[in-house]
C-alpha positions as CSV (number, residue, x, y, z in Angstrom):
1,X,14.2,1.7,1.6
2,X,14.8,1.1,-2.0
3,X,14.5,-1.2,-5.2
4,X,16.3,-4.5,-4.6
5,X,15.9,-3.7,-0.1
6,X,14.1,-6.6,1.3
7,X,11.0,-6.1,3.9
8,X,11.0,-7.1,6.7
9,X,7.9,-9.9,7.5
10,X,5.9,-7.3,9.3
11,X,2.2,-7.8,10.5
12,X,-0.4,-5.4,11.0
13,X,-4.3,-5.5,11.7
14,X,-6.4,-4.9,8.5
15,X,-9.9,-3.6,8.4
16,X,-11.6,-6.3,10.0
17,X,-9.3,-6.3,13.0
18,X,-7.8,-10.0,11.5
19,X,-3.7,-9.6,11.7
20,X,-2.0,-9.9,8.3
21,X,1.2,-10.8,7.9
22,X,3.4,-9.7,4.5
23,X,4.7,-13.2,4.0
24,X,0.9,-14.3,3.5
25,X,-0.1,-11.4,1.5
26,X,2.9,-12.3,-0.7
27,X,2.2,-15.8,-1.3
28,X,-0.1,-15.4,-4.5
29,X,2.2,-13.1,-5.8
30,X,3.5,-9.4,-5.8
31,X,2.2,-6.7,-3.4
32,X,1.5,-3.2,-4.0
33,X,1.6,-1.6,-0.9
34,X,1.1,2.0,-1.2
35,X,1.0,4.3,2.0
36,X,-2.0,7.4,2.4
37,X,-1.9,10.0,5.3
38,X,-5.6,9.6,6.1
39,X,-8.5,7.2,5.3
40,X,-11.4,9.1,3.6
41,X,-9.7,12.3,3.0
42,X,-9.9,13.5,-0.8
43,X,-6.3,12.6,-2.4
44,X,-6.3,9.1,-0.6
45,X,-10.0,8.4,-1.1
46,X,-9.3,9.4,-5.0
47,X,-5.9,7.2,-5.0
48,X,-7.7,4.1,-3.2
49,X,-10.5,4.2,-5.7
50,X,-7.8,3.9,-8.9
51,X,-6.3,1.3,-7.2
52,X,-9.8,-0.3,-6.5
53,X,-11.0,0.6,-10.6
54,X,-7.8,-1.3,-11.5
55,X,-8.2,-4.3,-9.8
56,X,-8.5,-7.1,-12.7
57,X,-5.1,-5.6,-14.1
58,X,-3.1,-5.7,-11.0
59,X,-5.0,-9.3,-10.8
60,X,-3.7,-10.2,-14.3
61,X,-0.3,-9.4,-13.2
62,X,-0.6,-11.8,-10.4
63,X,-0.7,-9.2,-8.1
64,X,-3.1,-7.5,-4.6
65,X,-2.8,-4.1,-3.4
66,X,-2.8,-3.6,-0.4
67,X,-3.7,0.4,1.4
68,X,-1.8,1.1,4.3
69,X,-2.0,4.2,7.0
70,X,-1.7,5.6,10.4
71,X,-5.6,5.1,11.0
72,X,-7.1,2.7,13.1
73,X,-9.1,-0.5,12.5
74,X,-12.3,1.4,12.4
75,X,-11.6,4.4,9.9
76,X,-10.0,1.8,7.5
77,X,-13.3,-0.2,7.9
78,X,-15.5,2.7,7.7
79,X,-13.0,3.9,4.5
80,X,-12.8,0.1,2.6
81,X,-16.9,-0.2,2.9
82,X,-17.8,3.0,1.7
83,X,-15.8,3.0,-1.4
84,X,-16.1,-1.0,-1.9
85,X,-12.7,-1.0,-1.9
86,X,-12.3,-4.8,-2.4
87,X,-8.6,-5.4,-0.7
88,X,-6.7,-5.1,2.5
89,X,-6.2,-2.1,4.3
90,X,-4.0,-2.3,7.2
91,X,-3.7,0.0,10.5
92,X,-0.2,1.0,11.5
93,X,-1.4,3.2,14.6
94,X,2.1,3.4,15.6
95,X,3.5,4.1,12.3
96,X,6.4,1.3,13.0
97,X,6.0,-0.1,9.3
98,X,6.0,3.5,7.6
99,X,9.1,4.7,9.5
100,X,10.8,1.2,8.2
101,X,10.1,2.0,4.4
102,X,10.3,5.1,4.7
103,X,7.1,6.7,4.4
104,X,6.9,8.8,8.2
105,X,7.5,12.3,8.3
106,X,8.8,13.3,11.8
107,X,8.2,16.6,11.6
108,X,4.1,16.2,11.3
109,X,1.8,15.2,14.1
110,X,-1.0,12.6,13.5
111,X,-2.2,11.4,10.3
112,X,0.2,13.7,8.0
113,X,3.3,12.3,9.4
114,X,2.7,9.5,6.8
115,X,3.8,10.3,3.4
116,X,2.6,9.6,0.4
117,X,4.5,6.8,-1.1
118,X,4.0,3.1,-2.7
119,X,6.1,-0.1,-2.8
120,X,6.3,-2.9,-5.7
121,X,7.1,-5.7,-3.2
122,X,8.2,-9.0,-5.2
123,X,7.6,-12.7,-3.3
124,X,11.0,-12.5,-1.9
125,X,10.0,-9.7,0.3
126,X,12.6,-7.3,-2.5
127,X,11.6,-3.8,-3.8
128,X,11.1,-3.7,-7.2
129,X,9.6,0.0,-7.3
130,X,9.8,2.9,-5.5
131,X,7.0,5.3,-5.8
132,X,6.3,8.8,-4.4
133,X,4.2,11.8,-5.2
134,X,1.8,13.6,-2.4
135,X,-0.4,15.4,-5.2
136,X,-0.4,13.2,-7.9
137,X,-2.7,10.5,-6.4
138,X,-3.7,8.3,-9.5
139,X,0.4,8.1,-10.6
140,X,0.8,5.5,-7.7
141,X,-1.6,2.5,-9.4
142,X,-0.3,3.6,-13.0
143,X,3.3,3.3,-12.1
144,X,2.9,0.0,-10.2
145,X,1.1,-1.2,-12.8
146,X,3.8,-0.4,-15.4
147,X,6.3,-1.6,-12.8
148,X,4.9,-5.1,-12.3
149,X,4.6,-5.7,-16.7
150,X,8.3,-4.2,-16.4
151,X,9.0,-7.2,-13.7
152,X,6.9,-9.7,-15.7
153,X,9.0,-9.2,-18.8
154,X,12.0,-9.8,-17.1
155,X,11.7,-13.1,-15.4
């Protein structure tokens, strides 16, 4: 998918096992959902933690990440308590959501079939950035951050 695609209303488990539905993540403002191959591996536990440290600016901006992987309800539990992570993580076990944006490999088996990758998601369910990088873990929470004032500006 890309900037201006819309999302479909999709709904995964989170961390607690509760379902959450984009539509309801969405309704206090933008989304940044950014995809990670495995909970509690290096990169993503690095990446989640920038994402967690800049929490009061994504919150300024009106807007909730929101970590997203192949793992099950009880690694991202195991993952969101022991880095006090502070926002959703969802399970897609079957990887349905990643292959729709974009973020499945089909080459890889298991947890590395997800890439690395994040989406801006505005209220209307449209892209406003694209973001990739499978090394460069703390690019994903600065770029959304610069896409979201870029966003802000322009409404």
């Amino acid at each position: 998918m890309n900037v201006g695609d819309q999302v479909s209303d999709f709904e995964l488990k989170d961390e607690t096992g509760a379902p959450r539905r984009l539509s309801a993540l969405l309704r206090n403002g933008p989304v940044v959902l950014f995809f990670y191959p495995i909970a509690s591996s290096g990169g993503c536990t690095q990446e989640a933690c920038h994402f967690r440290d800049l929490a009061a600016e994504f919150a300024a901006l009106g807007a909730q990440p929101v970590g997203i992987s192949g793992d099950g309800v009880t690694a991202q539990s195991t993952f969101a308590t022991a880095h006090s992570l502070g926002y959703p993580l969802l399970s897609d076990a079957g990887k349905k959501v990643a292959k729709e944006l974009g973020a499945k490999r089909s080459w890889l088996p298991g947890g590395l079939a997800t890439k690395r990758k994040t989406f801006v998601i505005g209220q209307d369910r449209r892209i406003i950035e694209v973001i990739a990088s499978e090394t460069k873990f703390d690019m994903h929470a600065d770029d959304a951050l610069a896409a979201l004032k870029r966003h802000k500006a322009a409404a």
